[in-house]
C-alpha beads as a LAMMPS data file, in Angstrom:
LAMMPS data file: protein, C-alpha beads

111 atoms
110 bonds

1 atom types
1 bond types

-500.0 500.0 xlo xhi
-500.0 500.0 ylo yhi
-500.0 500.0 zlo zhi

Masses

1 110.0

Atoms # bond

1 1 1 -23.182 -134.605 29.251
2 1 1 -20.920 -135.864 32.092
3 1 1 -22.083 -139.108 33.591
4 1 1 -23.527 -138.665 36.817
5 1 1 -25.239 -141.809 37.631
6 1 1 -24.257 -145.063 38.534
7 1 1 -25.084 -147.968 35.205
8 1 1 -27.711 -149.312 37.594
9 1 1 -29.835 -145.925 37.116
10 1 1 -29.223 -145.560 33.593
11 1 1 -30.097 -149.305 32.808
12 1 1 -33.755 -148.373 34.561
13 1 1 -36.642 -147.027 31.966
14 1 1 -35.962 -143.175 31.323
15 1 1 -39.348 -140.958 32.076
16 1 1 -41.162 -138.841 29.645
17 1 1 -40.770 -135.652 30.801
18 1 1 -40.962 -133.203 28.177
19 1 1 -38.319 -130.520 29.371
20 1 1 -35.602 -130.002 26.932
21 1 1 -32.116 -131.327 28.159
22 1 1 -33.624 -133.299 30.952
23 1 1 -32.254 -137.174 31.049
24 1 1 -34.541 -138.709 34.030
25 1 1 -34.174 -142.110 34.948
26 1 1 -37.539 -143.427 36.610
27 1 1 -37.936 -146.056 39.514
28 1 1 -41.822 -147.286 39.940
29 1 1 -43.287 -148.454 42.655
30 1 1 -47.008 -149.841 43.033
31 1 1 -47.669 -146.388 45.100
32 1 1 -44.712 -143.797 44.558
33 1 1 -41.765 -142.935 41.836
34 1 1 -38.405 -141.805 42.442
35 1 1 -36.298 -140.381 39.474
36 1 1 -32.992 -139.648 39.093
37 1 1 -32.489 -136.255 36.823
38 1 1 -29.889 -134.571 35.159
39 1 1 -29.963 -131.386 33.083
40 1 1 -27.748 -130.655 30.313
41 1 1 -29.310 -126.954 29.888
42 1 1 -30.787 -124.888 31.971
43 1 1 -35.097 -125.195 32.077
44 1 1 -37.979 -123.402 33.623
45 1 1 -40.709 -124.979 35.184
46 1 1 -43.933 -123.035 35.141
47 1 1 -46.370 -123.037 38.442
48 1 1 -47.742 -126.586 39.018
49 1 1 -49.124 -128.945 41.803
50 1 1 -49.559 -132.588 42.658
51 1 1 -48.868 -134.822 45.619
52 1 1 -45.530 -134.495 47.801
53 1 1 -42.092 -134.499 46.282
54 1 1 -38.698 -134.701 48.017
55 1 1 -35.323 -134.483 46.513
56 1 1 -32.022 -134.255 47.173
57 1 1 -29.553 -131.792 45.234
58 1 1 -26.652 -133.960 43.806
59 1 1 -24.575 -131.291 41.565
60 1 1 -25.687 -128.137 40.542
61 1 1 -28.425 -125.726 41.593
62 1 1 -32.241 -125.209 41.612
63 1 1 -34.118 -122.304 42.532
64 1 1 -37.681 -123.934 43.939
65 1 1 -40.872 -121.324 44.704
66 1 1 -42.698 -122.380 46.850
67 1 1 -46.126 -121.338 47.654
68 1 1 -44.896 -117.928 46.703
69 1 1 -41.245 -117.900 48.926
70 1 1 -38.179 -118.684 46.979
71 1 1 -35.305 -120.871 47.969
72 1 1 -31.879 -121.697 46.307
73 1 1 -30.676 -125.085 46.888
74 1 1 -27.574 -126.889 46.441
75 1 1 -25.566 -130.055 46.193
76 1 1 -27.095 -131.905 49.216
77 1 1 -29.301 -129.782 50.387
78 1 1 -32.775 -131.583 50.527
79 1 1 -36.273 -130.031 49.638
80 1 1 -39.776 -131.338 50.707
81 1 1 -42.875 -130.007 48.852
82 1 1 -46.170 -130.742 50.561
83 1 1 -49.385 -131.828 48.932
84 1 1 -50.817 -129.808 46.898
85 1 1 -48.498 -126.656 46.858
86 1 1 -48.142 -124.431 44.160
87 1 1 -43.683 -124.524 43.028
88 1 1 -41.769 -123.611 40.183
89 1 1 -38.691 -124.020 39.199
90 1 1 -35.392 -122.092 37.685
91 1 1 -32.581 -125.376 36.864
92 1 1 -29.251 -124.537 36.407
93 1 1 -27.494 -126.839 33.629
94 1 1 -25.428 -129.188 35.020
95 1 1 -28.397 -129.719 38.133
96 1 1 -29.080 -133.676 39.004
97 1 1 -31.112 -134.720 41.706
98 1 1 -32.687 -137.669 43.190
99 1 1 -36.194 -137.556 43.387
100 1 1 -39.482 -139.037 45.789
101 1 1 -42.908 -138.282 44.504
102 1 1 -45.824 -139.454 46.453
103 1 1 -48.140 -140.137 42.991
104 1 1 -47.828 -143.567 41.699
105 1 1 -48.193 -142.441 38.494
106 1 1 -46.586 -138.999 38.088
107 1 1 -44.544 -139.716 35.297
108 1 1 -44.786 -142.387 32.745
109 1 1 -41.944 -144.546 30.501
110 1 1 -40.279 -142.613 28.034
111 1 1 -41.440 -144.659 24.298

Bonds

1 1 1 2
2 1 2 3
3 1 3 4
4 1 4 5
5 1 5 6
6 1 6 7
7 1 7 8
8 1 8 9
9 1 9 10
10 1 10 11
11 1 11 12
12 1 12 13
13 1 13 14
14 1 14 15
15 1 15 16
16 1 16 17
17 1 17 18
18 1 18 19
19 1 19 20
20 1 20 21
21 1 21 22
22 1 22 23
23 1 23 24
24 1 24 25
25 1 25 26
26 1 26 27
27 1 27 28
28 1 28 29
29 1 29 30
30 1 30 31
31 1 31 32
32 1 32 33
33 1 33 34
34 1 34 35
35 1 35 36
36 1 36 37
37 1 37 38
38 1 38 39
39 1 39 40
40 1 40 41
41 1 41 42
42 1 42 43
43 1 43 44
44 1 44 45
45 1 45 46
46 1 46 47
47 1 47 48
48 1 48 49
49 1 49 50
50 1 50 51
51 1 51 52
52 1 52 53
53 1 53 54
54 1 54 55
55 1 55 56
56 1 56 57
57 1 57 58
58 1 58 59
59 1 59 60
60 1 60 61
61 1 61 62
62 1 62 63
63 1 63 64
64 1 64 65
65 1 65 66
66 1 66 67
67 1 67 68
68 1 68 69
69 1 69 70
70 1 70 71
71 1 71 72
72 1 72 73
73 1 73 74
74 1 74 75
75 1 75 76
76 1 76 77
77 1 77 78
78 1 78 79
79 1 79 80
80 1 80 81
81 1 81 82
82 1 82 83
83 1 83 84
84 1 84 85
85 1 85 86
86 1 86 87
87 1 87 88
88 1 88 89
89 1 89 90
90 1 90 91
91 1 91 92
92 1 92 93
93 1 93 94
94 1 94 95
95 1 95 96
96 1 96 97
97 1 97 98
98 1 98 99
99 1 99 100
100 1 100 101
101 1 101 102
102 1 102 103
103 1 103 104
104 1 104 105
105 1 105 106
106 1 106 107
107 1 107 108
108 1 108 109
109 1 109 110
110 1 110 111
Protein backbone atom coordinates (compact mmCIF):
# COMPACT_ATOMS: atom_id res chain seq x y z
CA UNK A 1 0.00 0.00 0.00
CA UNK A 2 1.50 3.35 -1.15
CA UNK A 3 2.32 5.66 1.70
CA UNK A 4 0.02 8.37 1.93
CA UNK A 5 0.59 9.95 5.20
CA UNK A 6 3.10 11.97 6.62
CA UNK A 7 5.43 9.69 9.71
CA UNK A 8 3.72 12.05 12.14
CA UNK A 9 0.21 10.25 11.37
CA UNK A 10 1.50 6.90 11.21
CA UNK A 11 3.55 7.27 14.53
CA UNK A 12 -0.15 8.17 16.21
CA UNK A 13 -2.22 4.95 17.70
CA UNK A 14 -4.03 3.18 14.65
CA UNK A 15 -8.06 2.76 15.40
CA UNK A 16 -9.93 -0.43 15.57
CA UNK A 17 -12.08 -0.33 12.92
CA UNK A 18 -12.97 -3.61 11.75
CA UNK A 19 -13.23 -3.04 7.85
CA UNK A 20 -10.91 -5.16 5.93
CA UNK A 21 -8.00 -3.16 4.20
CA UNK A 22 -8.66 -0.09 6.22
CA UNK A 23 -5.23 1.43 7.92
CA UNK A 24 -6.77 4.44 10.16
CA UNK A 25 -4.60 6.45 12.11
CA UNK A 26 -6.62 8.03 15.16
CA UNK A 27 -6.11 11.56 16.83
CA UNK A 28 -8.16 11.89 20.36
CA UNK A 29 -9.28 14.64 21.80
CA UNK A 30 -11.09 15.00 25.33
CA UNK A 31 -14.43 15.74 23.10
CA UNK A 32 -13.87 14.75 19.30
CA UNK A 33 -11.52 12.27 17.03
CA UNK A 34 -10.09 12.88 13.78
CA UNK A 35 -8.62 9.88 11.75
CA UNK A 36 -6.66 9.69 8.96
CA UNK A 37 -7.79 6.52 6.59
CA UNK A 38 -6.55 4.72 3.84
CA UNK A 39 -8.00 1.74 1.99
CA UNK A 40 -6.06 -0.83 0.33
CA UNK A 41 -9.41 -2.62 -1.06
CA UNK A 42 -12.42 -1.51 -1.76
CA UNK A 43 -15.26 -1.83 1.48
CA UNK A 44 -18.91 -1.31 2.05
CA UNK A 45 -20.29 0.34 4.84
CA UNK A 46 -23.77 -0.72 5.78
CA UNK A 47 -26.50 2.08 7.01
CA UNK A 48 -25.35 3.61 10.35
CA UNK A 49 -25.66 6.82 12.55
CA UNK A 50 -23.88 8.75 15.25
CA UNK A 51 -22.89 12.33 15.87
CA UNK A 52 -21.45 14.68 12.96
CA UNK A 53 -18.58 13.67 10.76
CA UNK A 54 -16.62 15.77 8.25
CA UNK A 55 -13.94 14.69 5.93
CA UNK A 56 -11.99 15.64 3.35
CA UNK A 57 -11.25 13.32 0.18
CA UNK A 58 -7.38 13.03 -0.15
CA UNK A 59 -6.95 10.31 -3.13
CA UNK A 60 -9.45 8.20 -4.38
CA UNK A 61 -13.24 8.07 -4.27
CA UNK A 62 -16.24 7.46 -1.94
CA UNK A 63 -19.71 7.16 -2.76
CA UNK A 64 -21.58 8.58 0.68
CA UNK A 65 -25.73 8.06 1.01
CA UNK A 66 -26.99 10.20 2.72
CA UNK A 67 -30.31 10.20 4.30
CA UNK A 68 -31.35 8.35 1.21
CA UNK A 69 -29.52 10.87 -1.72
CA UNK A 70 -26.26 9.67 -3.05
CA UNK A 71 -23.16 11.65 -3.72
CA UNK A 72 -19.72 10.77 -5.32
CA UNK A 73 -16.88 12.56 -3.91
CA UNK A 74 -13.41 13.10 -4.79
CA UNK A 75 -9.89 14.14 -3.98
CA UNK A 76 -10.71 17.39 -2.06
CA UNK A 77 -13.98 17.53 -2.15
CA UNK A 78 -15.28 17.83 1.53
CA UNK A 79 -18.45 16.07 3.06
CA UNK A 80 -20.38 17.07 6.28
CA UNK A 81 -22.82 14.53 7.82
CA UNK A 82 -25.18 15.97 10.41
CA UNK A 83 -26.21 14.41 13.67
CA UNK A 84 -27.88 11.67 13.59
CA UNK A 85 -28.28 10.89 9.77
CA UNK A 86 -28.63 7.68 8.38
CA UNK A 87 -25.10 7.19 5.46
CA UNK A 88 -23.47 4.46 3.90
CA UNK A 89 -20.75 4.04 2.15
CA UNK A 90 -19.22 2.39 -1.29
CA UNK A 91 -14.89 3.02 -0.88
CA UNK A 92 -12.96 2.72 -3.74
CA UNK A 93 -9.38 1.07 -2.98
CA UNK A 94 -6.86 3.39 -3.02
CA UNK A 95 -9.56 6.12 -1.01
CA UNK A 96 -7.76 8.14 2.08
CA UNK A 97 -9.35 10.77 3.83
CA UNK A 98 -9.01 12.93 6.77
CA UNK A 99 -11.59 12.65 9.14
CA UNK A 100 -13.67 14.99 12.13
CA UNK A 101 -16.15 13.13 14.22
CA UNK A 102 -18.04 14.98 16.80
CA UNK A 103 -18.13 11.68 19.42
CA UNK A 104 -15.30 11.61 21.77
CA UNK A 105 -15.28 8.20 21.72
CA UNK A 106 -16.25 6.89 18.26
CA UNK A 107 -13.49 4.75 17.73
CA UNK A 108 -11.14 3.20 20.13
CA UNK A 109 -7.06 2.13 19.95
CA UNK A 110 -6.38 -0.61 17.80
CA UNK A 111 -4.70 -3.59 20.59
Amino acid sequence: MKEIFPEAIRNLPQANIPIPGLTAYLSQDKNHQIVFMHFSQNADVPPHSHDAQWGIVLEGEIALTVEGKEQVYTKGDRFYILEGETHSAQISAGYASMEFFADKDRYKVKK
